[in-house]
MIROVO-661978 format. One record per residue: x, y, z of N, C-alpha, C, O, CB in turn. Coordinates in steps of 0.2 Angstrom, whole numbers, plus 5000, padded with zeros to 4 digits. Atoms other than C-alpha are relative to their C-alpha. Glycine has a CB too. Layout:
<fibas>
XYZXYZXYZXYZXYZ...
</fibas>
This chain:
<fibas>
499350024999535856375388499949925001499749905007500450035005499950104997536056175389500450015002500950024999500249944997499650014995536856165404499849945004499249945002500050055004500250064998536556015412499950015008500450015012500549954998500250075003535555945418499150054994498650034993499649915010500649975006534356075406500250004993500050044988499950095001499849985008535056035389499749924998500149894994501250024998500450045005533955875384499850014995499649964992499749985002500549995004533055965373500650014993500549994987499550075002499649995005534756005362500149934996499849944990500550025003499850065003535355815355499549994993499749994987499849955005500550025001533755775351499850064992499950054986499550015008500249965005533255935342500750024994500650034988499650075003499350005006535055965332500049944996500349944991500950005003500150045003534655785326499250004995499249994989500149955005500950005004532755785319500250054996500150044990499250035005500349965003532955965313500450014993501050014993500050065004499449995007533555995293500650075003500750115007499350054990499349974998535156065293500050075000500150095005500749984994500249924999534756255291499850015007500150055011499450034994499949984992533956255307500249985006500250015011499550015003499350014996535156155315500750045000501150045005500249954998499549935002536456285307499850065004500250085007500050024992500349954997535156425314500150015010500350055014499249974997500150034996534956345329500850005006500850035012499749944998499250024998537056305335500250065001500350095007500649954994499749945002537556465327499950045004500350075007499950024995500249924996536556605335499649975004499949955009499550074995500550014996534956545345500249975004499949985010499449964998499750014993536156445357500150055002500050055008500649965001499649944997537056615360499450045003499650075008500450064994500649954996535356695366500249995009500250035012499149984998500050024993535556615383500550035002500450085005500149935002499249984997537356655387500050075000500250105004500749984997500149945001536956825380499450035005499450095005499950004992500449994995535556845393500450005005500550055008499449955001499649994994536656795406500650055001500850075006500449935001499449944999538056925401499850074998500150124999500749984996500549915000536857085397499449995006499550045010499450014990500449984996535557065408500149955007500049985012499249994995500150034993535856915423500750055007500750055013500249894998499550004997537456995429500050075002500250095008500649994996499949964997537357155430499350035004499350075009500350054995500549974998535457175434499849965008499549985013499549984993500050044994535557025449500950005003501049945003499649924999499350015000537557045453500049955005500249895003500450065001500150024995537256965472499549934998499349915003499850065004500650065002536156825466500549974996500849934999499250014997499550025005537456785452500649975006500949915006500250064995499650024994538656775467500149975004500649935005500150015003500150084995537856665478499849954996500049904999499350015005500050065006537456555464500449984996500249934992499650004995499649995006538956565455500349935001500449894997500650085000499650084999539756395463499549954998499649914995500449975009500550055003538056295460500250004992500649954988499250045001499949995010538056365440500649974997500749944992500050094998499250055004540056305440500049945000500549914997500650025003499850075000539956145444499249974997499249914995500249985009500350025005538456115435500250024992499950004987499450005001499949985008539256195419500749955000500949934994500250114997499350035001540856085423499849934998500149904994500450015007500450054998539755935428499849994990500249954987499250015006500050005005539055965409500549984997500449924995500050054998499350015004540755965401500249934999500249894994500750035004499850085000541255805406499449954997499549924993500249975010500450025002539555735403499949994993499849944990499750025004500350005007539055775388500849984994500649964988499650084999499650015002540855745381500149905004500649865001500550085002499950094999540855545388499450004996499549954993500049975009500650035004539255535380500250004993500349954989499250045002499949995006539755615364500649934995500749924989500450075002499750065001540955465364499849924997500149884995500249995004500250075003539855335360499450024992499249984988499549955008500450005006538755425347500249974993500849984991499750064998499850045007538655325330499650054996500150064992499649914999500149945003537755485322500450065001500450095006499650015001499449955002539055625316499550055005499750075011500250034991500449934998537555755319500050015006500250065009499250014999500150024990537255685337500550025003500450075007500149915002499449984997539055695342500250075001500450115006500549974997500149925000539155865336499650035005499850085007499850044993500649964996537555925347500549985006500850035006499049975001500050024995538355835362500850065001500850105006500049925001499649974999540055925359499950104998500350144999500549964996500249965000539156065356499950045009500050095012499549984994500249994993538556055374500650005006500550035012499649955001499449984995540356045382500350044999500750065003500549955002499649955001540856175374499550075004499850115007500250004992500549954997539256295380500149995008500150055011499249974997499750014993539856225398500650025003500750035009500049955001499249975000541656285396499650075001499550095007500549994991500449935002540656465390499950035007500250085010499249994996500549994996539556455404500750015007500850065010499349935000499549974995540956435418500350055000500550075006500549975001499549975000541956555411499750065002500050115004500449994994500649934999540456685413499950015008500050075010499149974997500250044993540056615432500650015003500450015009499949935000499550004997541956635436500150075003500350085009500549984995500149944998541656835436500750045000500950075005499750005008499549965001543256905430500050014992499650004988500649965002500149995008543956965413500149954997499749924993500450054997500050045006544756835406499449955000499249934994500749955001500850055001543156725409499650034995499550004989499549995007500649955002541956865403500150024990499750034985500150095007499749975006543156905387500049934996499849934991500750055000500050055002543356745383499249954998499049924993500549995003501050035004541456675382499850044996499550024991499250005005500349955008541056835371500649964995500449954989500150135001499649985008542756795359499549904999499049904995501450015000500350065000542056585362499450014996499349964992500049985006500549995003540356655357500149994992499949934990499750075003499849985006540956685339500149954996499849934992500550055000499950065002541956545337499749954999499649914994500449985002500550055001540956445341499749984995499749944991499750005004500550005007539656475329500150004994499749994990499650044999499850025007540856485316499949934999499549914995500750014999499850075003541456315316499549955004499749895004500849985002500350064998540056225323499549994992499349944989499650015008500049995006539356305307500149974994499849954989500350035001499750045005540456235297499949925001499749894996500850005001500250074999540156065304499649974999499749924996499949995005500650035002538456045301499950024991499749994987499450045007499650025009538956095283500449944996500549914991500450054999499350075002540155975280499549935001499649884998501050005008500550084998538755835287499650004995499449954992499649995008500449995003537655915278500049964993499649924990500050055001499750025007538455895262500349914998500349874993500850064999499950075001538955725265499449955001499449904998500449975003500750045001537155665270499750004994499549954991499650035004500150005005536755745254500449954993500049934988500150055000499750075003537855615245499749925000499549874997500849995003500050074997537555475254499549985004499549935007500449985005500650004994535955495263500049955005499549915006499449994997499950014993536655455279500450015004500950025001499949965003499549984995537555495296500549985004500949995008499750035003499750084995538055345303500850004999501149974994499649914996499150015000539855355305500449924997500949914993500249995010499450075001540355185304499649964992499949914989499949935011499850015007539355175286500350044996500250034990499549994998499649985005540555285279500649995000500849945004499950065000499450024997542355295279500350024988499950014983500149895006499850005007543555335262499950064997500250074992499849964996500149965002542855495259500650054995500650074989499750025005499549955001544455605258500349974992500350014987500749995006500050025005544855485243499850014994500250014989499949965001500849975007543455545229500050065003500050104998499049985001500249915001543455725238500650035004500450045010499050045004499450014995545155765246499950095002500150115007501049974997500249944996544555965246499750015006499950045010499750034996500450014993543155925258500549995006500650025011499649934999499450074995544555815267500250075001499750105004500849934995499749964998545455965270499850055002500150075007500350014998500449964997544256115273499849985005499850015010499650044997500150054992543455975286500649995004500449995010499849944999499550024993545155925296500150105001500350125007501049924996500049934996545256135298499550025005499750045011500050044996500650004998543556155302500049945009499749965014499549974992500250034994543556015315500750015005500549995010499749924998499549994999545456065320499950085004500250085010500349994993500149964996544856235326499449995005499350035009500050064997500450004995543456165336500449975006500349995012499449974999499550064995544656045346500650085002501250075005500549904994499649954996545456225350500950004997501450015001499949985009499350025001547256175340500350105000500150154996500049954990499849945003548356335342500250034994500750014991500350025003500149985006548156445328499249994996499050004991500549974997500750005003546556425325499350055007499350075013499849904998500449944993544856535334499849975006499749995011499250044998500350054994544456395344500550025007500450025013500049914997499549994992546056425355500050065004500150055010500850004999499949934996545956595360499450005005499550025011500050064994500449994992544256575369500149975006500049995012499549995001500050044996544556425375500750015006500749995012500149944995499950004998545856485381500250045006500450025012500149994997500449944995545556655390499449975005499250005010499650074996500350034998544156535396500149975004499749985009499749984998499850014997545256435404500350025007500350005013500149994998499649984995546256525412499350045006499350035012500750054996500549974995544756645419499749935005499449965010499450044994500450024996544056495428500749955003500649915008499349964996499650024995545756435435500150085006500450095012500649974996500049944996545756595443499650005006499750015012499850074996500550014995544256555451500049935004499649935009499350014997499750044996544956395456500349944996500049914991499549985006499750055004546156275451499849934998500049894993500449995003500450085002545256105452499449994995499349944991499549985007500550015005543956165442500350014992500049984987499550065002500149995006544956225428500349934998500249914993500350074996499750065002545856055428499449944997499449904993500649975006500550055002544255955428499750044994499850014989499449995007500149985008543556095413500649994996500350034992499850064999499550005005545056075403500049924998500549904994500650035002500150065003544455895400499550014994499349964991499849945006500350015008543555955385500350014993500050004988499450045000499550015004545055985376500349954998500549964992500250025001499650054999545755835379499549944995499649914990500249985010500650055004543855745376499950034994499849984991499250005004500249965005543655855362500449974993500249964987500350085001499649995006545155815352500049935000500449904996500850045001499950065000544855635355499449984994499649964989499949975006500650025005543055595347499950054996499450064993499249985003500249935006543055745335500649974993500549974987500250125004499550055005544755655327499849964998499949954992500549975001500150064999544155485329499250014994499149964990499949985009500649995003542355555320500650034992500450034986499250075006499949975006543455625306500249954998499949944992500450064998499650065002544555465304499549954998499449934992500649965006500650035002543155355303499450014994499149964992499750005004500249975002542355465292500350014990500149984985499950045005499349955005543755565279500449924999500449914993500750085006499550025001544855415279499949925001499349915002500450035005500150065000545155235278499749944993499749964987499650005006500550055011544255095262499350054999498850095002499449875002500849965000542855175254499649935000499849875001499750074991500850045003541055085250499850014997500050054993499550005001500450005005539955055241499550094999499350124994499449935003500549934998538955225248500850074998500750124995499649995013499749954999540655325248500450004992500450064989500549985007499750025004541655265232499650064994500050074989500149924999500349965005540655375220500050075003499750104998499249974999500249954995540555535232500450044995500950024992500250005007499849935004540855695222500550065004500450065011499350054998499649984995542155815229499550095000499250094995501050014996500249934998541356015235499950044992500350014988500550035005499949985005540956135221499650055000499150055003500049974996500649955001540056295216500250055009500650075012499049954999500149964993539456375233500349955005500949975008499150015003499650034995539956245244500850035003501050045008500049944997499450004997541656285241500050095001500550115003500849964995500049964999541256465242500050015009500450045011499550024995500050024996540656435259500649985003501050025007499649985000499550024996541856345265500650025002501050035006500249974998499149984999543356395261499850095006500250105010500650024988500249964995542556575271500149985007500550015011499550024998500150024996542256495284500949965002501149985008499449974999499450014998544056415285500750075000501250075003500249954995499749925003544756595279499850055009500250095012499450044990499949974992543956645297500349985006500650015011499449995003499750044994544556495308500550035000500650065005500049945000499149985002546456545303500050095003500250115008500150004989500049924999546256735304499950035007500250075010499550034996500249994992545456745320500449985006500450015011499449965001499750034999546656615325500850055001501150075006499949954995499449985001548156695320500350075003500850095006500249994993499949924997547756885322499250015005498750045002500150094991500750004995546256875337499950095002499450115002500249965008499849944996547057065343499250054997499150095002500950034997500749965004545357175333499449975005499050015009499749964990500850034997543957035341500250025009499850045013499749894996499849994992544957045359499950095003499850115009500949984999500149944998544957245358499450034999499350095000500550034998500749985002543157255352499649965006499049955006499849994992500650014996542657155368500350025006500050015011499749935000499749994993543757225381500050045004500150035010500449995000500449964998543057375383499450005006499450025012499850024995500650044996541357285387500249985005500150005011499549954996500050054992541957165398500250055008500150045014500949934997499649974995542957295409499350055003499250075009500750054995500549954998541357405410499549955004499349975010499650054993500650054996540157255415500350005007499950025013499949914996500050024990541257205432500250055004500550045010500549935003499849954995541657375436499250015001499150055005500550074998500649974998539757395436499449945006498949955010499750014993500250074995539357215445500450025007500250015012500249914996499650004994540757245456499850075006499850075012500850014997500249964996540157405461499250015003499150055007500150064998500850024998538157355464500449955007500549975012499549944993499650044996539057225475500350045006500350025012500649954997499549954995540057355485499450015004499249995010500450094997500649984995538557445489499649945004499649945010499450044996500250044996537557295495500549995008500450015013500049934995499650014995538857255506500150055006500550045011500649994997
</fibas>
């Protein structure tokens, strides 16, 4: 889990690595961590999770903010994506650490989303590195112009990461939320600055990007086709759906969630 201050290794390696195991990587292999912490750390150490639980939150919070001010200045798309990748794994991580349901239901529904649309993300860069062979923000710009399909499966795609309601991104974010105001108010107001940070440079990376004069690099750019839009548009066909009717993925985790802290909670009893 990149949590901070242990997520140096992420930036770095979602930048270097070709886009498949950066796609590999965001998608599922971040989820191992969080998925360790909610199958095996919680119910197997409940009491250790407890006494640790305000360290682990204020460094998953510390995260948030962090990596989302940094995310602000990258001049590489890929880059920014790793970094917003990492406030959002910090959201996750509180919401785990908070030790209730909405926290616990909401990092498993967040789990999902996430990896959709970060998914998508590193597709969408992908495909335009492929054009243009490069990432650099500020040599692109005009895109939407030459490929206005792209243009729009991307402003969805980057629309449910920034949590817009109706899309999947809101629903964890938001059972996420609320599970860690439960556990205290300061904290969720200081995490809910990744919404706020979210919707700022993830717009700002599309407008710069999608929109504005083309170039020399951009003016020739081919619009999606074949698989691509096959992909895609799936992938937008999830964001929406998930978005709109969550009620299936909410009742397929809420079972789990309900069984885990009646089983932590009752290791805890007995200690006590």
């Amino acid at each position: 889990m990149p949590i901070f201050p242990f997520h140096t290794w992420q930036p770095d390696t979602y930048t270097a690595a070709p886009t498949q195991g950066t796609m590999l990587l965001s998608g599922i292999m971040l989820k191992m961590g969080i998925y360790g912490v909610i199958r095996w750390l919680l119910p197997i150490v409940p009491t250790g999770v407890q006494d640790w639980s305000c360290l682990a939150m204020v460094l998953s919070i510390i995260g948030i903010v962090y990596a989302s001010l940094i995310a602000f200045t990258q001049k590489d798309a890929k880059r920014l994506v790793a970094y917003s990748s990492i406030a959002h794994v910090g959201l996750i991580s509180a919401g785990i650490f908070a030790l209730n349901q909405q926290g616990l239901q909401g990092a498993m529904v967040q789990m999902l989303s996430h990896g959709i649309n970060v998914v998508g993300l590193f597709f969408v860069l992908d495909i335009i590195f492929s054009r243009t062979k490069t990432n650099k923000i500020e040599e692109l710009g005009g895109i939407a112009k030459s490929a206005p399909q792209l243009a729009i499966v991307f402003l969805i795609i980057v629309l449910g990461t920034v949590a817009l309601p109706g899309t999947n991104g809101f629903i964890g974010e938001f059972l996420l939320l609320m599970g860690v105001y439960n556990y205290g108010i300061w904290a969720a107001a200081i995490a809910g600055l990744t919404i706020i940070f979210g919707a700022v440079y993830m717009l700002r990376m599309y407008q710069n990007v999608m929109l504005g004069k083309t170039n020399e690099l951009t003016i020739t750019f081919t619009d999606i086709q074949g698989t691509e839009k096959l992909v895609l548009y799936i992938i937008c066909a999830l964001i929406i759906i998930l978005g709109v009717y969550p009620k299936p993925l909410l009742h397929l985790t809420e079972a789990s969630v309900q069984h885990l802290l009646e089983q932590v909670n009752q290791k805890l009893t007995s200690v006590k």
